[in-house]
C-alpha positions as CSV (number, residue, x, y, z in Angstrom):
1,X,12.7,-12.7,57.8
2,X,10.8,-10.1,56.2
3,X,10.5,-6.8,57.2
4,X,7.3,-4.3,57.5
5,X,7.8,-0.4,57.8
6,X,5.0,2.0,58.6
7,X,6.9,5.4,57.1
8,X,7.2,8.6,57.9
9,X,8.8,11.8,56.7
10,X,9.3,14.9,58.9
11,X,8.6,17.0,55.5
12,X,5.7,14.5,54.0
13,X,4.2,12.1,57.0
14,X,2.2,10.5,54.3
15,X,3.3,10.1,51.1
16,X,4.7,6.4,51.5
17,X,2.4,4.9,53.7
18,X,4.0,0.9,54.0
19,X,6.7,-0.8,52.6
20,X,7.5,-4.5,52.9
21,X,11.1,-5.8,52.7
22,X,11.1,-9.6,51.4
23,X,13.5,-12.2,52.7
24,X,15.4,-12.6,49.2
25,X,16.0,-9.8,46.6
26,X,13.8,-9.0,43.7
27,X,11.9,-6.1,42.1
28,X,11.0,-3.2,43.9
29,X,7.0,-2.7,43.4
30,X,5.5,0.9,44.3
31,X,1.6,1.1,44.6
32,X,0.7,4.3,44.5
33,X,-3.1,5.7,44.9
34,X,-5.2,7.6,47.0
35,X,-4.1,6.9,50.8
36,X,-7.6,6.8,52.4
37,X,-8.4,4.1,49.9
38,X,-4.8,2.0,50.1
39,X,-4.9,2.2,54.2
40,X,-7.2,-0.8,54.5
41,X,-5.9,-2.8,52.3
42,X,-2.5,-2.5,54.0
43,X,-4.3,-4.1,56.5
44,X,-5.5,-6.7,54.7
45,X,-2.1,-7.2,53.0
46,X,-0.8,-7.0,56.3
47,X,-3.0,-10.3,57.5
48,X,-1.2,-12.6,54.6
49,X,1.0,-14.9,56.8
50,X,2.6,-15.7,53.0
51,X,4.1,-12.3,52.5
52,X,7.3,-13.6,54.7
53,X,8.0,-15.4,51.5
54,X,8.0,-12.4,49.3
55,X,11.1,-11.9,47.1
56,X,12.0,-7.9,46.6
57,X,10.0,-5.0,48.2
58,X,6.5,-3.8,48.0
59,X,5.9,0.1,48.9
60,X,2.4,1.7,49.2
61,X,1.7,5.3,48.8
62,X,0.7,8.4,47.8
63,X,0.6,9.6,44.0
64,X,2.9,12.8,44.7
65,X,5.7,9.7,46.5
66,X,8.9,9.8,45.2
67,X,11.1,6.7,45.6
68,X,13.3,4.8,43.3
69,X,11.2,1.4,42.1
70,X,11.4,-1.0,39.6
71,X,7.8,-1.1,38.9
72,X,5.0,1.4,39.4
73,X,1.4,0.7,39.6
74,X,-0.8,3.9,39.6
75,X,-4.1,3.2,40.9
76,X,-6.9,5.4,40.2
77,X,-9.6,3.9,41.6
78,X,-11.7,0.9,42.4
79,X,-13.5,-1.4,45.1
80,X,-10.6,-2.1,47.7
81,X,-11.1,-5.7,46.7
82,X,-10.4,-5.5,43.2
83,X,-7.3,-3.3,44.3
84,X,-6.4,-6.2,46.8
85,X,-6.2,-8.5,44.6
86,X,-4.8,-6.5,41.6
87,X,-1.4,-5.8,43.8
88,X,-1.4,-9.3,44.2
89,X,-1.5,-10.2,40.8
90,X,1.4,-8.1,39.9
91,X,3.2,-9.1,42.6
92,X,3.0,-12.4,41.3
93,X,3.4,-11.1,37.8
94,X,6.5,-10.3,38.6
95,X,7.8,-13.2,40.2
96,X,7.6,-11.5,43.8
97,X,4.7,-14.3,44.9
98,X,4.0,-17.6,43.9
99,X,0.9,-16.5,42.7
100,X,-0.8,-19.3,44.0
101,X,-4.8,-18.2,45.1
102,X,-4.7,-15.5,43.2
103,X,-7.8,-15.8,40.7
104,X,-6.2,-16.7,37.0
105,X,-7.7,-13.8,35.0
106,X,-6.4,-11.5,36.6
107,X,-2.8,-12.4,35.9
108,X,-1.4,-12.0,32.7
109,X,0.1,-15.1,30.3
């Protein structure tokens, strides 16, 4: 069973704002961007009834968050749509998804 975390620090209540334990091991992927823009689409990731499937950890936060990750995806701006869907092509990139859904450009060969 997976596991979803809304985080909090007593020193920094927001630099990791969500971070999703998968039910088998794999990478560790850290998004990190402005918060205001990432909230919603922690929602939206939120909604995906196929994220119980997901293999590792994905962690969204803040650009000044400091966690160990194997991956880290810096996001500087951009509709929250083309966000959306860019975490889910590197999740799938990276073998944490089955990618399947996922429009074909925008994961790499």
């Amino acid at each position: 069973m997976s596991d979803v975390q809304m985080l909090e620090s007593a020193d920094r209540p927001c630099d990791l704002l969500w971070q999703l334990t998968g039910a088998r091991s794999g990478p560790t992927l850290l998004v990190t961007g402005d918060l205001d823009v990432l909230a919603p689409i922690v929602e939206r990731l939120q909604m995906l009834p196929s994220l119980v499937y997901l293999r590792g950890t994905l962690m969204v936060g803040s650009s000044d968050v400091t966690v160990e990750a194997d991956e880290v995806m810096a996001l500087r701006s951009g509709a929250p749509s083309e966000v959306y869907w860019s975490i889910l092509a590197r999740t799938a990139e990276l073998g944490m998804i089955s990618g399947r859904g996922i429009p074909a450009n925008l994961i790499a060969a």
